[in-house]
N, C-alpha and C positions, 0 to 999 in steps of 0.2 A: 540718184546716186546717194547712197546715206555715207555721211562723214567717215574718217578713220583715227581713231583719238594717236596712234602712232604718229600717223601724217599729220595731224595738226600739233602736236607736243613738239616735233622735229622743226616744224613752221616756224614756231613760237618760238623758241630757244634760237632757231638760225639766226632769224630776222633781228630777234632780240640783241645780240652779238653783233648784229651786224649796224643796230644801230648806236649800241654802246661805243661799237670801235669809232664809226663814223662821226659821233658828236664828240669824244677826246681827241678822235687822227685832226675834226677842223678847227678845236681851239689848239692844237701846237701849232698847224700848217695853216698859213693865212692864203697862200697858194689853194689848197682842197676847200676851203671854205668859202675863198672865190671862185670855183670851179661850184660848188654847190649853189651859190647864190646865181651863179649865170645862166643855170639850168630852168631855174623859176624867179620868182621874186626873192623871196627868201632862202637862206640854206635849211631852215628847219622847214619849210615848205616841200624842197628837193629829197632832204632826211625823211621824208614820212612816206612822200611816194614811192621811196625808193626800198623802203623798209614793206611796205604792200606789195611792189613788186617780186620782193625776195620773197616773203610769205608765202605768195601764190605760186610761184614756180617752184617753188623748195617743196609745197604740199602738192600740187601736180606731178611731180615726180617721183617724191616720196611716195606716193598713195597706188601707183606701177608696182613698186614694189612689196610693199606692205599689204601680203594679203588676207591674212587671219586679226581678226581683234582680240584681242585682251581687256581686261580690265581696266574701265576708264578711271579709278580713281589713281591710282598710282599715277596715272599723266599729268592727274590734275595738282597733286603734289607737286611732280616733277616741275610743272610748270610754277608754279607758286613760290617754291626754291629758288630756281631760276632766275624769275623776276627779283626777289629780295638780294638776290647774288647782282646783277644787273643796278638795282638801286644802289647797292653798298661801293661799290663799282664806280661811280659816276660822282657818286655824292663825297667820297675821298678822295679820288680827282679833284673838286672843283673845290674841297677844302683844304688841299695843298697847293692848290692854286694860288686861294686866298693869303693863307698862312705866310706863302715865300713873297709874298708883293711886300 
């Protein structure tokens, strides 16, 4: 089976979000981040399988649909952006955190 840079940009970006949301939703919610912790040891332990799991069903699925390739470098942009968007994302979170204490 050769990769499908659609399917894995759509991967990258889901998961991405979905671990962004997940690590801001369990510092407001001490509730989700007990729910996370009770899943494994850790909630950043639960966070990261669970961020693997969405990848791979999010590219599983995606990859059904997406059946022509395009040009990988635009994905890889796309994904590069993404991540910096992701970073910026988290790291002003956690300094308005800071800020209002």
């Amino acid at each position: 089976m050769k990769p499908k840079p659609q399917s894995l940009a759509l991967s990258s970006v889901i998961s991405g979000l979905t671990l962004v949301f997940m690590t801001i939703y369990a510092e407001l919610s001490e509730t989700f981040k007990k729910f996370l912790t009770n899943l494994t040891t850790h909630h950043w332990i639960s966070k990261s399988i669970l961020t693997i799991l969405i990848f791979i069903i999010v590219y599983y699925l995606s990859s059904i649909f997406f059946k022509n390739s395009s040009p990988k470098s635009k994905y890889i942009y796309l994904i590069i952006i993404f991540a910096i968007i992701c970073y910026i994302l988290i790291f002003v979170f956690f300094l308005y955190e800071w800020l209002s204490k």
